[in-house]
C-alpha positions as CSV (number, residue, x, y, z in Angstrom):
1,X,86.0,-39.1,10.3
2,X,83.9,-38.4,13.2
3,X,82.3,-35.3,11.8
4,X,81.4,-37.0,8.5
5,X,79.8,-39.2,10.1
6,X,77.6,-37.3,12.0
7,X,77.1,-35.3,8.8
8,X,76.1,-38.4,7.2
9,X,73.5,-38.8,10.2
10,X,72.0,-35.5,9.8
11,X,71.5,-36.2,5.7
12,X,69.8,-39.1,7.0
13,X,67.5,-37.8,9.6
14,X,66.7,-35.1,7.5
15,X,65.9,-37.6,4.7
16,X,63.8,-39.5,6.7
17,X,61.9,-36.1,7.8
18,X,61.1,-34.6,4.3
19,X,60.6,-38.2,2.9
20,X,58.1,-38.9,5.8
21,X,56.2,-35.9,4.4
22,X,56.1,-36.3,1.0
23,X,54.5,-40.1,1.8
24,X,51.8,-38.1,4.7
25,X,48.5,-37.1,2.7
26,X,48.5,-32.8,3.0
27,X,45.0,-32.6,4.7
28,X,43.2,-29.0,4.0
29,X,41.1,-27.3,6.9
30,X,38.0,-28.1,6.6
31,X,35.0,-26.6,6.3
32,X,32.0,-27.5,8.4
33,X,28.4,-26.4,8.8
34,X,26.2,-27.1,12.1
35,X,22.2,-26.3,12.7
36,X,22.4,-25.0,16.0
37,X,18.5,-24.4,16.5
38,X,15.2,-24.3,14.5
39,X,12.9,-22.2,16.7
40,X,9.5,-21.5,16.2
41,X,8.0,-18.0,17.2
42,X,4.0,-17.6,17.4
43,X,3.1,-14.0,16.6
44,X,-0.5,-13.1,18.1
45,X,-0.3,-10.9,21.1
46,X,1.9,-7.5,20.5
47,X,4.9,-7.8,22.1
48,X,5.1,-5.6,25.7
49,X,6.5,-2.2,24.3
50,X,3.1,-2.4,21.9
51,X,1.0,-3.3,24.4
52,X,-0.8,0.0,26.1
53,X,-1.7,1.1,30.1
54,X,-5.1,0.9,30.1
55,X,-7.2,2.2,33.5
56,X,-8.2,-0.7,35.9
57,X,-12.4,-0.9,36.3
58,X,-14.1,-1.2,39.6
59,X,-10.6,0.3,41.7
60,X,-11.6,3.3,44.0
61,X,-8.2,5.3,43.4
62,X,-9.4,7.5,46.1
63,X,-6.7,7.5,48.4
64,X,-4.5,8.2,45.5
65,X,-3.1,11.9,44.8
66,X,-2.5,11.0,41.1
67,X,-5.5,11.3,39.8
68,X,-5.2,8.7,37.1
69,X,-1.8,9.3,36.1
70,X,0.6,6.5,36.2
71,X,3.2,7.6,38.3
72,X,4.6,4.5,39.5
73,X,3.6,5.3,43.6
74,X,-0.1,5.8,44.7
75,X,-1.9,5.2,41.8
76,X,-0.4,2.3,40.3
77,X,-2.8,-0.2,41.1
78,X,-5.1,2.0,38.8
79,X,-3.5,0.9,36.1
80,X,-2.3,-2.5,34.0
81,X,-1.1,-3.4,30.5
82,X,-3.5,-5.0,28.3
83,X,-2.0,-7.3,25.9
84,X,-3.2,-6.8,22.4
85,X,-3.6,-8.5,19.7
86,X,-1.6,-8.1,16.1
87,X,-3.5,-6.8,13.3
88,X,-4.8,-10.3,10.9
89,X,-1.8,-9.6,8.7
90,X,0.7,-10.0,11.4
91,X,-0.6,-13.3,12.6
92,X,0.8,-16.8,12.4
93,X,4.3,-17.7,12.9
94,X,7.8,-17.5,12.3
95,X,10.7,-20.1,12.6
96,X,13.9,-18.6,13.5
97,X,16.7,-21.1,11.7
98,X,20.7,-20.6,13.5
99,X,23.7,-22.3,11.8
100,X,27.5,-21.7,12.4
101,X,29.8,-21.9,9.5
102,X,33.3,-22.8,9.9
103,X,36.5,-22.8,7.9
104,X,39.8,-22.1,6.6
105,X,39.4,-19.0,5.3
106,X,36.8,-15.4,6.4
107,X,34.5,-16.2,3.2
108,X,32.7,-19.8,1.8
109,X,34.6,-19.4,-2.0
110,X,31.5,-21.2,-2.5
111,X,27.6,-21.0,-2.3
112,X,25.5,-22.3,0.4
113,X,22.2,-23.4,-0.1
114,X,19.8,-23.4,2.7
115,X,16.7,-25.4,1.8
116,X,13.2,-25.1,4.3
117,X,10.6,-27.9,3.3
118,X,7.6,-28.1,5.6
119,X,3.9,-29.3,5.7
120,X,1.1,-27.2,6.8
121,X,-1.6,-29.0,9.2
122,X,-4.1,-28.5,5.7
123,X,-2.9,-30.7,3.1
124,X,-0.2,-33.4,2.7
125,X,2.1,-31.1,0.2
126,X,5.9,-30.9,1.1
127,X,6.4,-27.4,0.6
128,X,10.3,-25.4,0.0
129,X,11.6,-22.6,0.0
130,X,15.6,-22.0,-0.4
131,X,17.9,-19.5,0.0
132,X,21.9,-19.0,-1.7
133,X,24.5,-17.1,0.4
134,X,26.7,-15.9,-1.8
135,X,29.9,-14.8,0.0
136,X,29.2,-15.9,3.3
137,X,31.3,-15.0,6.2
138,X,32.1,-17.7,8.5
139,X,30.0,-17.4,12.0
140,X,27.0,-17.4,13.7
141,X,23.9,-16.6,11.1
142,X,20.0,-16.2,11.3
143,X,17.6,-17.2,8.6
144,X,13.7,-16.4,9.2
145,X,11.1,-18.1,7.5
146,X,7.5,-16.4,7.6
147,X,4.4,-18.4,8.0
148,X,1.6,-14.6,8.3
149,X,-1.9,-13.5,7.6
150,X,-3.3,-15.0,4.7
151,X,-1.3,-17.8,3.9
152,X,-1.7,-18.8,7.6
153,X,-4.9,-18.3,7.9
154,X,-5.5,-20.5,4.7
155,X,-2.5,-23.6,5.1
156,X,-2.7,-23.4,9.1
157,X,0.3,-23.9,11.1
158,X,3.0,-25.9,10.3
159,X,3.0,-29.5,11.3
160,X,6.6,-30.7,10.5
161,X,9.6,-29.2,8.8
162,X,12.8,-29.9,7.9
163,X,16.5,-27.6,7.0
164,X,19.4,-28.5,5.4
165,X,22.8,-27.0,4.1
166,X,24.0,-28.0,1.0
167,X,27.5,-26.5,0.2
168,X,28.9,-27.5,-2.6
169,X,26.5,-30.0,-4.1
170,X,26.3,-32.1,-1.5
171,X,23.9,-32.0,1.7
172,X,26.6,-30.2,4.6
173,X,24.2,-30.3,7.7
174,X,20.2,-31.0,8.3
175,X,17.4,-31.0,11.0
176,X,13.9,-31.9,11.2
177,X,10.8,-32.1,13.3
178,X,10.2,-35.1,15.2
179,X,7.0,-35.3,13.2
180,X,8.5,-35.0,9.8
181,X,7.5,-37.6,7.2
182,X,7.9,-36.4,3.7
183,X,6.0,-39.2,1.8
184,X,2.7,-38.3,3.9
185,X,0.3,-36.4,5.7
186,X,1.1,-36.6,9.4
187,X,-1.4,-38.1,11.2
188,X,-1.8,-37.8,15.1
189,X,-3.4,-39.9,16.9
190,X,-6.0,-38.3,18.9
């Protein structure tokens, strides 16, 4: 007697287990998105390993057995790098967009849309561009939007911007300037 009832207690318990979890909801990993940082790059000056030694005017090296060579002892007050400046083509700017992607399995099964609107300081235009990632691994990733030479030097800078992630169809993650305003030219006061 004793042992069926203690078999009747296990049926029970073990009822009230798998019961419990046919009544719980199954809830999938997720998948989540996250703008870590929107950075913006100004490109004018070549960076130091383009940048070139250049001799030092008006220094009396004399003391100094280099004789104009850069060695690094004697005659290195002689010389100093001169910054120089990118060709016109190369000038403007860059912003440097860095979003993690999380989930369930190595690859999105989906597409995911990255959408850049901004506003240059000329005009009151919302401009976009986008880009699909097809097959995206989940991560760390880097997305660089270009802003050179003759489109800056006609539009300007940028005044405000704004990314998003849309995975699928529906806005994921977003970020904008703290002088974004779609419906409008931005207008600072002076």
């Amino acid at each position: 007697m004793k042992s069926a009832g203690r078999a009747a207690a296990v049926l029970a318990a073990a009822c009230a287990a798998g019961c419990a979890a046919i009544t719980q909801p199954y809830k999938a990993p997720q998948t989540g998105f996250h703008i870590a940082s929107v950075k913006r790059e100004d490109k004018l000056l070549a960076i130091d390993g383009q940048s070139r030694l250049v001799q030092n005017r008006g220094i009396n090296s004399g003391g100094s057995r280099s004789g104009g060579k850069f060695t690094g002892l004697g005659g290195i007050e002689k010389w100093r790098y001169e910054a120089r400046f990118l060709p016109p083509e190369k000038q403007g700017e860059e912003y440097v967009v860095v979003f993690d992607v999380k989930g369930p399995e190595k690859t999105l099964p989906r597409p995911l849309t990255l959408a850049f609107e901004y506003m240059y300081l000329k005009g009151n235009e919302v401009h976009s561009t986008k880009k699909v990632y097809e097959d995206l691994p989940v991560g760390r990733h880097k997305y660089v939007w270009k802003n050179l030479g003759a489109q800056n030097a006609e539009n300007g800078d940028i005044a405000s911007w704004r990314v998003s992630l849309a995975y699928d169809g529906a806005e994921a993650a977003s970020m904008h300037s703290a002088l974004w305003r779609p419906w409008g030219k931005v207008v600072l006061d002076d």
